[in-house]
C-alpha positions as CSV (number, residue, x, y, z in Angstrom):
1,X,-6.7,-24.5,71.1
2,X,-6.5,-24.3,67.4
3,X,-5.6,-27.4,65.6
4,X,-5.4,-28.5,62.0
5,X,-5.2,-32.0,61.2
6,X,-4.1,-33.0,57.5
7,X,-4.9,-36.8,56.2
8,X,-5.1,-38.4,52.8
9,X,-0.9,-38.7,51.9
10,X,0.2,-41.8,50.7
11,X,2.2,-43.7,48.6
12,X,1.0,-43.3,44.8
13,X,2.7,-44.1,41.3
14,X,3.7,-41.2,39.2
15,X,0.7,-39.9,37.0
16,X,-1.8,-40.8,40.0
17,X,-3.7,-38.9,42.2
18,X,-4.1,-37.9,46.0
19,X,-6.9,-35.6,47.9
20,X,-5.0,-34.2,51.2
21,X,-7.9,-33.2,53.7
22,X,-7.1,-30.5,56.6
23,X,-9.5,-30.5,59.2
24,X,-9.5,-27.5,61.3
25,X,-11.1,-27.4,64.8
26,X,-10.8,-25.9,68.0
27,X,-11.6,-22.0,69.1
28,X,-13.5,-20.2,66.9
29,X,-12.1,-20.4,63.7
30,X,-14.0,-20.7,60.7
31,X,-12.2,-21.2,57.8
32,X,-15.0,-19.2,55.8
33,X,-13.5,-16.5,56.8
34,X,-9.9,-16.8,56.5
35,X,-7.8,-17.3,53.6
36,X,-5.3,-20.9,54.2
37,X,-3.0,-22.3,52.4
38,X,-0.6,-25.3,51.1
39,X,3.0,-25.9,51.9
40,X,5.3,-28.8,51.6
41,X,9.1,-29.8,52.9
42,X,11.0,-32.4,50.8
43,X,13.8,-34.3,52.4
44,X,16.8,-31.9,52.5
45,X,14.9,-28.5,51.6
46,X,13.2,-25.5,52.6
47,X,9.5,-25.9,53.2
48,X,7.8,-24.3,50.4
49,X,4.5,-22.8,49.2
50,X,2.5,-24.6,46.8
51,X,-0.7,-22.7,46.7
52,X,-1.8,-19.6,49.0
53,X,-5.5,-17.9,49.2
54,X,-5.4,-14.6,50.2
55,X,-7.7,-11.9,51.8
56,X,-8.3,-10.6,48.3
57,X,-9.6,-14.0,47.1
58,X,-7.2,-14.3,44.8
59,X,-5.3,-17.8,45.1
60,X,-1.7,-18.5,44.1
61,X,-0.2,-21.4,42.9
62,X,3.6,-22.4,42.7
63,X,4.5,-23.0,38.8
64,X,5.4,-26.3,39.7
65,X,1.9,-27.4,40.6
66,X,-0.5,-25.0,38.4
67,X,-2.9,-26.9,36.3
68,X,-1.8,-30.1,38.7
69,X,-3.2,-29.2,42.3
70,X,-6.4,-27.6,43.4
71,X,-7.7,-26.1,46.4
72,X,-10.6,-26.7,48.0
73,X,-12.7,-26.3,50.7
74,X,-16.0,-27.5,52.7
75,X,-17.1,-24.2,55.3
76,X,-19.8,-26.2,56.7
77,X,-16.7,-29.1,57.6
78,X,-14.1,-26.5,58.6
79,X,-11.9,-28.9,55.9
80,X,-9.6,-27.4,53.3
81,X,-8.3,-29.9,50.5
82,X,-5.8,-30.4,48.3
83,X,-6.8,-32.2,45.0
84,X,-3.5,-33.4,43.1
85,X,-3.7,-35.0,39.6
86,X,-0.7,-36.3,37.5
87,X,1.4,-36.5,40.4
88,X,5.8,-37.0,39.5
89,X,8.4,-38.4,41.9
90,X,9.3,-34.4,42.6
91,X,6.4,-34.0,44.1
92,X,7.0,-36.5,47.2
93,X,8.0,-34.5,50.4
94,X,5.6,-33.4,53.5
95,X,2.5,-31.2,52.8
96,X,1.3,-29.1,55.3
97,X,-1.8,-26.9,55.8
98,X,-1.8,-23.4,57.4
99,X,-4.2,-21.0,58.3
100,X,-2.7,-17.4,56.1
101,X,-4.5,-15.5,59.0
102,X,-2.9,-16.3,62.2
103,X,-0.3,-19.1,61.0
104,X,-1.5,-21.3,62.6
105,X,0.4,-25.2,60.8
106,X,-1.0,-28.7,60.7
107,X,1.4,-31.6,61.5
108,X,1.7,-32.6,57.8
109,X,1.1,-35.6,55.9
110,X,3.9,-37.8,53.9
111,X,3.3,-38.0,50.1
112,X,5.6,-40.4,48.3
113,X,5.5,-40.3,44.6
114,X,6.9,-43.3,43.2
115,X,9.0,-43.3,39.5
């Protein structure tokens, strides 16, 4: 079975900074060869997209986030990271990782963004 496993949330002070990791394992999927992506769920809201690869190899970010976050990833590690710089107290929810082929979801990770 597939399985993504994010790590690295936190509590952090607003203007910090926080690298989520998403390990994926399990079957046969490489990440190299699938496009993945970013969401997060605040308390009371929708769960949202904050950045997206897609097949095209173009990647996507929300407005909110752009110049903030940054995608990453390690093939050889199967990991997918999130780097995000000058965090703000609107940032705090649930961040999850997803594979954009297949939808397969991660069991999120709390980030708390304190004022």
């Amino acid at each position: 079975q597939v399985q993504l496993v994010e790590s690295g949330g936190g509590l952090v002070q607003a203007g910090g900074s926080l690298r989520l990791s998403c390990k994926v394992s399990g079957g046969d999927l490489r990440i190299s060869t699938i496009p993945m992506g970013w969401y997060r769920q605040a308390p009371g809201k929708q769960r949202e997209r904050v950045v997206v690869e897609t097949s095209g190899g173009v990647t996507n970010y929300d407005n909110s986030v752009k110049g903030r976050f940054t995608i990453s990833r390690d093939n050889a590690r199967n990991t997918v990271y999130l780097q995000m710089n000058s965090l703000k107290p609107e940032d705090t929810a649930v961040y999850y990782c997803r594979t954009m082929s297949y939808a397969y979801w991660g069991q999120g990770t709390q980030v708390t963004v304190s004022s």
